[in-house]
C-alpha positions, 0 to 999 in steps of 0.5 A, a space after each residue: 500500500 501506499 506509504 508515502 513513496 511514488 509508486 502506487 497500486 492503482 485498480 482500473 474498475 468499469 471498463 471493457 478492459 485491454 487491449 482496447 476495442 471499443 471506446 475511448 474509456 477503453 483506449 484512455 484505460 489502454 494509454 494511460 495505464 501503460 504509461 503509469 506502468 512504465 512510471 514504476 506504478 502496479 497498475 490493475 485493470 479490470 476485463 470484462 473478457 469473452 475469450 478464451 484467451 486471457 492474459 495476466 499481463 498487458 504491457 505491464 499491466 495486471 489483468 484481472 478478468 471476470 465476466 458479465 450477464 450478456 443484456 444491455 441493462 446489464 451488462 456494464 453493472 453485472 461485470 462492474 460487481 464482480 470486480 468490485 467484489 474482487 477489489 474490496 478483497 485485493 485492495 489497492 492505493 486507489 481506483 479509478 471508477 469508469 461510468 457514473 452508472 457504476 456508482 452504486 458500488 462506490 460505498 463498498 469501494 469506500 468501505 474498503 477504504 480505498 480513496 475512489 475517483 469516477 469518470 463519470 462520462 457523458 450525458 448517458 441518460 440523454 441517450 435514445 435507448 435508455 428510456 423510463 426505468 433505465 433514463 431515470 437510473 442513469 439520473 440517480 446515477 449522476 447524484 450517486 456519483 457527486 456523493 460517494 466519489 473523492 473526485 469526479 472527472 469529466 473528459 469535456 468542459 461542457 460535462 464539467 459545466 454540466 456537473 457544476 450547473 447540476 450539482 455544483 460539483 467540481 471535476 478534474 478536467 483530463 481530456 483524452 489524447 488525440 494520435 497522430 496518423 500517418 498510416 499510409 494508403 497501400 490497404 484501401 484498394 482493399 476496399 476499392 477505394 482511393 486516396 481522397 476519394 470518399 468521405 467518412 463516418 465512424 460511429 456505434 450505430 446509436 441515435 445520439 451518434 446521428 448516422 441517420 443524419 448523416 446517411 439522409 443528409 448525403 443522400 440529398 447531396 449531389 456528392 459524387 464521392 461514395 460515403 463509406 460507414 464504417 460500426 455497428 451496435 450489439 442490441 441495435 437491430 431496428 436502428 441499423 436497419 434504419 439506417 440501411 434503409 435511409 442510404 442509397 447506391 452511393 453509401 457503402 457499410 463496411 460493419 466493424 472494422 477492427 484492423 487499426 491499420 486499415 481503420 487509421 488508413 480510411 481516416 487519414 485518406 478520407 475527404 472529410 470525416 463526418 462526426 454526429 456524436 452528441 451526448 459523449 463529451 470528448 470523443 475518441 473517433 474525432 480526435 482520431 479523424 483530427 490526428 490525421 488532420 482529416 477535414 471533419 464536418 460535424 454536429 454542432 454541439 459544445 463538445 464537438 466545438 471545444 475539440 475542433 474550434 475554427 478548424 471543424 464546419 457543422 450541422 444540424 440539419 440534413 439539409 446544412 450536411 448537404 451543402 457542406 459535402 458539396 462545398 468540401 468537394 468543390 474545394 481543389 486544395 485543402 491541405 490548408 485545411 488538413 493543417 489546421 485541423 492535424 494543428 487541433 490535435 496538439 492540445 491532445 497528448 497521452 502523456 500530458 494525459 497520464 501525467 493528469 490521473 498520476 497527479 490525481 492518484 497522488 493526491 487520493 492516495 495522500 488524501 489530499 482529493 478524499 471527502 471526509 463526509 458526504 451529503 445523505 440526501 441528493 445533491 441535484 440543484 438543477 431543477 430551476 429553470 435557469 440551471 436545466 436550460 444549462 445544463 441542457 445546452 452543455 450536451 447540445 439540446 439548445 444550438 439555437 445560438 452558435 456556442 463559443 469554443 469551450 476553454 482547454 485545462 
């Protein structure tokens, strides 16, 4: 256990796990948990693991596995309690709780004694698919979260303003990182495609991600580029085939693409990228398509302008996503554009990242962030009108008036 020195035992709970391939909780688990190893910390990360393979280390990384009941109201939760129960018994420094829906574990982490920081995430209960019970869990979820975590960390300023707004909480504002792609192009003709010749989406096949958006709005374009869609989304039958219904012959669906080679090709060689994500703060398929310095096109929300500022263009309609692509394919050069947008990407670096939750780690172990009481009752202070339309406007309900760049750490 800790006992003064610089090297801490640090627990990684709520997470699919590594090596990450999914989101950007777990490419930010994979990036920085590798950099704390490298520093001399005993760094454990919780998997949430379906196959056979399972290793017990991963670039000096301690892998604990422990499986998941397979539904979608589940799945987070049931895996999160099986590596609590093992947390609370193999204790460690500190933890670091991914997803404030994982919050109703925080009193036995507590209980332990092990000082608990969450990432609380985006505005999860905005999304479409969380309806009645589940929109409103994911509500208490977020008060949980203010009340039993020693620190809260937000990835966006507008998740930050959100939890101030709401809760007058304050957070630790750590931001994911942003790679910097070079990856050539010798993998496109796989796909039959070319250089600059197509523009991109990659997204998880969710509403609040605007595929159907984006799909419609390119069919009313007279783009004569393909669009080329590239995810899809476990327990999200009926909205895929949406989506597949709204394209027309121009739209190609490649599924799930999980070669990282070919996948940094198709962003690093695409037109443009077309971003819909809207509720998620900081997201990790945008600072990709921004590390390749890829002209991005995207819904304008407060998130998507605090990462991609004067270098991005927006939409909000169909029929504004329309004219952008016209107007990007209009443009003869745009490797102005393409600087500007790869020159976004430096404010995102892994290890200014990791130097972040090192600190934080420090200063929980030292008790220095720890809450020695807590409020019983819940903290939710934004009921008044004025606080919801906020609050509402930091995940991107309210674009009725262009919101101004959100400031960097």
């Amino acid at each position: 256990m800790h006992s003064g020195g610089t090297e801490l035992s640090i627990a990684l709970v709520g997470t699919r796990g590594v090596p990450a391939r999914y989101g950007g909780f777990e490419t930010a688990v994979d990036e920085v948990g590798t950099r704390l190893a490298e520093r001399g910390h005993r760094v454990r990360v919780y998997c949430r693991s379906q196959d056979a393979d399972r290793p017990a280390k991963y670039h000096g990384m301690e892998l604990v596995h422990r499986g998941a009941v397979h539904r979608r109201s589940l799945e987070t939760l049931s895996h999160s309690g099986l590596s609590v129960a093992h947390l609370v018994t193999h204790r460690t420094d500190v933890a670091i709780v991914f997803n404030a829906a994982n919050s109703p574990y925080l009193p036995l982490i507590r209980a332990a004694r092990i000082p608990v920081a969450t990432h609380v995430d985006g505005l999860e209960w905005r999304r479409d698919k969380w309806k009645g019970a589940g929109r409103r869990y994911y509500r208490l979820a977020e008060s949980a979260a203010v009340r039993w975590s020693d620190a809260l960390i937000a990835d966006a300023q507008g998740i930050a303003d959100y939890y101030h707004d709401e809760f007058h909480a304050d957070t630790r504002l750590i931001a994911y990182g942003a790679p910097l792609v070079d990856g050539g192009d010798d993998l496109l003709a796989n796909a039959d495609l070319v250089p600059r010749g197509y523009h991109l989406v990659v997204a998880r096949f969710e509403p609040e991600n605007h595929v159907h958006t984006i799909v419609e709005g390119y069919r009313r374009s007279r783009s004569t580029l393909p669009l080329v869609v590239v995810g899809s989304a476990p327990y999200a039958d009926e909205y895929t085939a949406r989506v597949h219904a709204l394209a027309d012959a121009r739209v190609r669906f490649l599924g799930g693409v999980w070669d990282q080679q070919l996948l940094d090709q198709l962003y690093a060689n695409a037109r443009t990228y077309l971003h819909g994500h809207s509720v998620g703060g900081t997201n990790p398929s945008l600072l990709r398509a921004i590390g390749a310095g890829t002209p991005t096109i995207a819904y304008d929300v407060v998130f998507n302008r605090e990462v991609l500022g004067p270098a991005g263009t927006y939409f909000d309609t169909e029929d504004e996503l329309a004219r952008r692509l016209e107007d990007a394919e209009a443009v003869a050069d745009d490797s102005a554009q393409r600087d500007m947008t790869r020159a976004r990407s430096l404010a995102y670096d892994w290890d200014d990242v990791a130097d972040r939750y090192e600190s934080l780690c420090h200063d929980l172990a030292d008790r220095v962030q720890v809450r020695e009481h807590r409020p019983f009752t819940t903290q939710r202070v934004g009921a008044k009108p004025s606080r919801t339309r906020k609050a509402n406007a930091a995940a991107g309900a309210f674009t009725a008036s262009t919101p101004t760049e959100a400031s960097r750490p």
